[in-house]
C-alpha positions in Angstrom: 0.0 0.0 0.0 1.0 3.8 -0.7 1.1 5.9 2.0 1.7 9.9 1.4 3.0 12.1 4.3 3.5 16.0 4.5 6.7 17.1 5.9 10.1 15.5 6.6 11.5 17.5 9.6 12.8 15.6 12.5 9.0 15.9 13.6 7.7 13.7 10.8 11.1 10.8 11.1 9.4 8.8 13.7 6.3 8.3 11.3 8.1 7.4 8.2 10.2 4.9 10.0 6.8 3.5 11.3 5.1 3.3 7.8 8.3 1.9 6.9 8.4 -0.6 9.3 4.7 -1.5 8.4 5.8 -3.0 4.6 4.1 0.2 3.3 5.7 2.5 0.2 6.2 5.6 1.4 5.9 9.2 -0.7 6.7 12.1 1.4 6.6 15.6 0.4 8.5 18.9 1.7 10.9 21.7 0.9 14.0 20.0 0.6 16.1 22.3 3.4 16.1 20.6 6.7 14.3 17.6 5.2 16.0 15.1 7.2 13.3 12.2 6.3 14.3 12.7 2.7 16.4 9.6 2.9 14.2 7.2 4.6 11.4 7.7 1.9 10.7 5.3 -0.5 10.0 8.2 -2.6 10.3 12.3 -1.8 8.6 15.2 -3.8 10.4 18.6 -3.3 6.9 20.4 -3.2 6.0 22.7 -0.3 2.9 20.9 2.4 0.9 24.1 1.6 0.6 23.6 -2.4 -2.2 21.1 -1.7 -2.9 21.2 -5.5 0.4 19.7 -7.0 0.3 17.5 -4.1 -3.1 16.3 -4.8 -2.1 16.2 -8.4 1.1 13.8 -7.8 -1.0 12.0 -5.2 -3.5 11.0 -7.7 -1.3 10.0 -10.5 0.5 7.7 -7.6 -2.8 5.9 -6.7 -2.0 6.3 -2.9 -4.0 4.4 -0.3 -3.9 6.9 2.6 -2.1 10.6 3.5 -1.0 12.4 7.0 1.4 13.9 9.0 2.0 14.8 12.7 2.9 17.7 14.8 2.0 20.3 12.2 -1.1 22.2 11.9 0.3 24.2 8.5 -0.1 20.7 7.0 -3.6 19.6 7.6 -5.7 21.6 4.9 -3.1 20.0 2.4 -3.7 16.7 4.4 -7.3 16.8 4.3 -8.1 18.8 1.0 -6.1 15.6 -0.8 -8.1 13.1 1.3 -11.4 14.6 0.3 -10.4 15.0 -3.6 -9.6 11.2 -3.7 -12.2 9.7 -1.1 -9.8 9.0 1.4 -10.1 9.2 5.4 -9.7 12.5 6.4 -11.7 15.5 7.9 -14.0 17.8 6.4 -12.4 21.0 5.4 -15.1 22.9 7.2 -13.4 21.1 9.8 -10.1 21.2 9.1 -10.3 25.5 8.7 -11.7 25.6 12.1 -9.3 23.3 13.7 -6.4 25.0 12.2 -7.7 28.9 12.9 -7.6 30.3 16.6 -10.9 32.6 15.6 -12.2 30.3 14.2 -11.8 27.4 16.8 -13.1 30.2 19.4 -16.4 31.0 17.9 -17.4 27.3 16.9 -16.1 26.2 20.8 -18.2 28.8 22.2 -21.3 28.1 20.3 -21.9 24.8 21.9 -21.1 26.2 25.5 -17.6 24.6 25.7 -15.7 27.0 28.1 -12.9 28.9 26.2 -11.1 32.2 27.1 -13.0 35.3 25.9 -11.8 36.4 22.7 -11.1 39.0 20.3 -10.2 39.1 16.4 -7.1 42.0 14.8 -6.1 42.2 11.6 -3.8 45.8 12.6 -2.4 47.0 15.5 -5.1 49.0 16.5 -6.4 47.4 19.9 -9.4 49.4 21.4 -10.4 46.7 24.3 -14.2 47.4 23.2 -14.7 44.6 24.3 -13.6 45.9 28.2 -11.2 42.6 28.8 -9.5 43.2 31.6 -6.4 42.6 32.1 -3.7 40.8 31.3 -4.3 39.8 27.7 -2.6 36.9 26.0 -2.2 37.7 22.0 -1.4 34.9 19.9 -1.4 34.1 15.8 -4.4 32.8 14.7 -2.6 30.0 12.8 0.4 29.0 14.5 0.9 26.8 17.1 4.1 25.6 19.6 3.8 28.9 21.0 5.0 31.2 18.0 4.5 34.6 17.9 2.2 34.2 22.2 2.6 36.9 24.4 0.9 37.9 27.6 0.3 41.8 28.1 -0.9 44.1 30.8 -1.7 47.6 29.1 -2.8 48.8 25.5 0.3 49.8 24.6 1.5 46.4 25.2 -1.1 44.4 23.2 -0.2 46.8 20.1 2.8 45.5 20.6 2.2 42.1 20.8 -0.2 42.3 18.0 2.4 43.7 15.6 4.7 40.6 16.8 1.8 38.3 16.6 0.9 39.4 12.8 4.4 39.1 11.7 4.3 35.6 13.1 1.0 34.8 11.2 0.7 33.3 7.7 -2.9 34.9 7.5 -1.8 37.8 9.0 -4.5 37.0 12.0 -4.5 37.8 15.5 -6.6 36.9 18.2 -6.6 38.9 21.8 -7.9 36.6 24.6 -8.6 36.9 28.6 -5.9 35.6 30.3 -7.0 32.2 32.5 -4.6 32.2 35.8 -3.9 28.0 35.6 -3.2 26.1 38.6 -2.3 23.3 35.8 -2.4 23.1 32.2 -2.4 19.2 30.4 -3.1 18.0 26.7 -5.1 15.1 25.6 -4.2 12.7 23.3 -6.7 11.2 21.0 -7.5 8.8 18.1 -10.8 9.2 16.4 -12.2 7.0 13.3 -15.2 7.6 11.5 -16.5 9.7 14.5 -15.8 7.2 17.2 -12.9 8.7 19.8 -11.1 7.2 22.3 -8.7 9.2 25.2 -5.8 7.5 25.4 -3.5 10.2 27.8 -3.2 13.3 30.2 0.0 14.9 29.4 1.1 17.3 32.5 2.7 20.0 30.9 5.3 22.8 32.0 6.1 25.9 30.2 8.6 29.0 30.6 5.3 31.3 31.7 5.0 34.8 31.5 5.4 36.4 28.9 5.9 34.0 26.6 4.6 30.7 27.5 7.8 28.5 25.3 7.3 24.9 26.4 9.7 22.9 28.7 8.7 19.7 29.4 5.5 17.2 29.1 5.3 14.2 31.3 2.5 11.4 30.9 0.4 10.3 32.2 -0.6 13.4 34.4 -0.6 13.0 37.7 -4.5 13.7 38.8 -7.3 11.9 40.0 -9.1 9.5 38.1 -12.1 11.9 38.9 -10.2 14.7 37.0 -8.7 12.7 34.2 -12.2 11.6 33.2 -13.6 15.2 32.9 -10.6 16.2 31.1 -11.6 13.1 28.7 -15.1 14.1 28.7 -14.7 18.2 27.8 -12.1 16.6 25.2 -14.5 14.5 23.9 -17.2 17.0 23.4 -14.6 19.9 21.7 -13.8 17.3 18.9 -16.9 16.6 18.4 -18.0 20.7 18.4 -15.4 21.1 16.2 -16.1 17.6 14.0 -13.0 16.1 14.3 -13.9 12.7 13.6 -11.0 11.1 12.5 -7.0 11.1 12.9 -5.3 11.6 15.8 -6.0 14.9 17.5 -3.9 16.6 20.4 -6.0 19.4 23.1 -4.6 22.0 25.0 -6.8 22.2 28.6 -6.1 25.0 32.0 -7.4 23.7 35.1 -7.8 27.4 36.8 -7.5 28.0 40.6 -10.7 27.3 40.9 -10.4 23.2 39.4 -12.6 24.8 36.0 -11.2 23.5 33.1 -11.1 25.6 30.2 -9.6 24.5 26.4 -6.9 26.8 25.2 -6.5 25.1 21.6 -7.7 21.8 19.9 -5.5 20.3 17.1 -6.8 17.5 14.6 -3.2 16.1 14.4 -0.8 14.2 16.9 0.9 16.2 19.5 4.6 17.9 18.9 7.6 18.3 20.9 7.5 13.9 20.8 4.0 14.1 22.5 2.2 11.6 20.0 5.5 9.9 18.5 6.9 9.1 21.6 5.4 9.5 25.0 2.1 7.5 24.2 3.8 4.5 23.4 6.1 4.8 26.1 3.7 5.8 28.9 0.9 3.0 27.9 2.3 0.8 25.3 -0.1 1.9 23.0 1.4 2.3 19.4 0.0 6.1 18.5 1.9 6.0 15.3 0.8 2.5 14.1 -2.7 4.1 15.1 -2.6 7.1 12.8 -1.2 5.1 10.1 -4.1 2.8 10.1 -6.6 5.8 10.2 -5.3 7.2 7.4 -5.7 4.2 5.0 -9.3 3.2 6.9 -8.9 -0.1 8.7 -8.3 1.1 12.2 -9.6 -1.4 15.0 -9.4 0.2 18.4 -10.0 -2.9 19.6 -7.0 -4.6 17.9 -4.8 -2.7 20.1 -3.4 -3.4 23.5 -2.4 -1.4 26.3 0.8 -3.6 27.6 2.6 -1.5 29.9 1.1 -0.3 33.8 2.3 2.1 36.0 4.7 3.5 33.7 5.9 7.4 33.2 7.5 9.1 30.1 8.3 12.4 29.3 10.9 15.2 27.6 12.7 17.6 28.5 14.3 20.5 26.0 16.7 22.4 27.0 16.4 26.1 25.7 16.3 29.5 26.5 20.6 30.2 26.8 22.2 32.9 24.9 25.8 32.8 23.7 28.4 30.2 21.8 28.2 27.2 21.8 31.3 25.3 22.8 31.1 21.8 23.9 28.5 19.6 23.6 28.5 16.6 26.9 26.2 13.3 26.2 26.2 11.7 30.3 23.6 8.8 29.6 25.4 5.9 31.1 24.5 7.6 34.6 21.1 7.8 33.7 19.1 4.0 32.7 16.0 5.8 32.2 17.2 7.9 29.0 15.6 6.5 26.1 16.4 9.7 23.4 18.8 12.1 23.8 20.0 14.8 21.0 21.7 18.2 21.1 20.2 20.4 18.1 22.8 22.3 17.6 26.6 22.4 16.9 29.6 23.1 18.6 30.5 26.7 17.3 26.9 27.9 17.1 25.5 31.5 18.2 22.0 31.0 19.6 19.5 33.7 20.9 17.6 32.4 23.5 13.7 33.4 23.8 13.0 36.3 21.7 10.0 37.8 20.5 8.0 34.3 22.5 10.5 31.7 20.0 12.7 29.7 21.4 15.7 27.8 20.2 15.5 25.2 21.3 18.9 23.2 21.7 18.5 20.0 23.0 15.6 16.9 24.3 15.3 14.5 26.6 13.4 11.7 26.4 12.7 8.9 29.3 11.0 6.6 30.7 10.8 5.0 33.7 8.9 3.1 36.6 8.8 6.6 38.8 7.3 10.4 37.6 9.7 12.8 36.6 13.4 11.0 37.3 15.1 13.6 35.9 15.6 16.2 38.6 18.6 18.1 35.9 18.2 17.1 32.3 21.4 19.0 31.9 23.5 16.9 33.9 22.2 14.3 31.0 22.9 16.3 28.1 25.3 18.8 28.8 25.5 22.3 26.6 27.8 24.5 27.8 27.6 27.9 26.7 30.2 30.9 26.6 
């Protein structure tokens, strides 16, 4: 069978080596710089993940069986524009647009009463607070996720600001301003859905820098919360996709539990979790294989009940290492002290200049990943993978 996939970062490796692995033919598109899954394809098309028309095109002419990606929301109206064109498994592209839009995502959320930040739409820098938000504000690109372009902002002059930075950030040129939710905890929820049918798999505990910028630091699975909280979680989850008609895929939502234990959804994504959410921690944390999963979506014969859950009482979770300025000048791999180190990678090189946070990105420049029998083993990722920085 043919299985098409949009992208070829470092992201997408882990799912080409999966569809590998499962005797299909593989034919991955993307720009050709930084495609590091260029060699692992059976075939690779140097065509951008946002021409969905030459894709669809080449697609066609291939005969494939099934298309998807992970960890990337720019890809999914490609994704699911190609899957509807071809009578594939996909989503909708009413769907899809809502799903990959902010706005959007806000207004069809709050329609059917699912509680969301209050929310307001720019297109310029001209912010009024008509709308009498108090504050502070967080301001955020409508289409962009791993918190590009996010900034939290306590005065009108600031949210200018941040909307300029926020619209530079933007491929639609989109902003949205939103009330700020004071979180006592914020998780993600990992999902698989097929032809409307969804099933929870994980609460992901999640930890970012914070104000202003919000750049995240770590996830660790499965949360740990009551059984009593991890089944609302599941529940508001369950009722977002379907507000939003995500019925299919693998789908990744971003929830704040507020001092007050309200939850309140931040962002749902039709597509697996980033920063080794979905292509990692599932599997590790309940044995359950998330990419084999969202393989088998895409070509229509997933089974839920085909899979097992083999592993009990286990933990996983990464850590990146970010936010340092200066050279780079020696890079320190320590995992023989440290069992529980399943992944380890520096993303940079010895020599390199790096900035830091600026402007809410982050250069990010290094992970770990482990797993273990206890939460959160890793008191210093850094004594793990050692960057030092002059």
């Amino acid at each position: 069978m043919k299985l098409a996939i949009l992208g070829a970062s470092y992201l997408q490796v882990p799912l080409i080596k999966k569809a590998n692995q499962m005797g299909l033919e593989t034919h991955v598109f993307a720009w050709e710089e930084g495609a590091v899954g260029k060699e692992l394809a059976s075939y690779f098309y140097p065509i951008s993940i946002l021409d969905k028309e030459a894709i669809y095109q080449k697609c066609k002419k291939i005969g494939i069986h099934g298309i998807t990606t992970i960890a990337t929301d720019i890809a999914m109206p490609t994704v699911n524009y190609v899957a509807k064109e071809l009578n594939l498994i996909g989503n909708s592209l009413e769907a899809t647009l809502i799903s990959t839009d902010k706005y959007e995502m806000r207004k069809a959320l709050s329609s059917k009463n699912i509680p969301c930040p209050r929310f307001s739409f720019y297109e310029v820098d001209n912010f009024q607070n008509g709308e009498s938000f108090e504050f502070p504000l967080i301001v955020k690109p409508t289409d962009r996720s791993g918190s590009r372009g996010v900034s939290k902002v306590n005065s009108i002059a600031e949210a200018n600001l941040a909307i300029r930075k926020a619209l530079d950030n933007s491929i639609n040129k989109r902003v949205i301003v939103e009330e700020f939710i004071n979180g006592k905890n914020e998780f993600s929820v990992e999902c698989i859905s097929f032809k409307g049918e969804i099933f929870p798999l994980v609460v992901t505990d999640k930890v970012t820098t914070g104000t202003p910028y919000f750049c995240e630091l770590e996830h660790h699975q499965p949360a740990q919360i009551s059984d009593e909280s991890k089944n609302r979680i599941f529940q508001l989850t369950i009722d977002s996709l379907n507000a939003l008609g995500l019925v299919n895929g693998a789908s990744h939502t971003e929830i704040i539990l507020d001092e007050n234990d309200n939850l309140h959804i931040v962002e749902v994504a039709g597509r697996m979790g980033g920063d080794f959410i979905g292509s990692h921690l599932v599997e590790l944390s309940t044995g359950f294989d998330f990419l084999k999963a969202t393989v088998d979506v895409a070509l229509g014969c997933f089974n839920y009940d085909k899979y097992v859950f083999p592993k009990k009482n286990e933990f996983s979770g990464v850590y990146f290492l970010s936010g340092q300025k200066g050279k780079i000048i020696d890079v320190i791999y320590k995992t023989e002290e440290f069992p529980e180190v399943v992944d380890i990678k520096g993303l940079i090189e010895i020599g390199d200049n790096i900035d830091g946070i600026v402007d809410g990105s982050d250069k990010r420049i290094g992970y770990v990943i482990y797993s273990s029998k206890i939460a959160r083993p890793l008191v210093n990722p850094s004594k793990v993978l050692n960057i030092v920085i002059n």
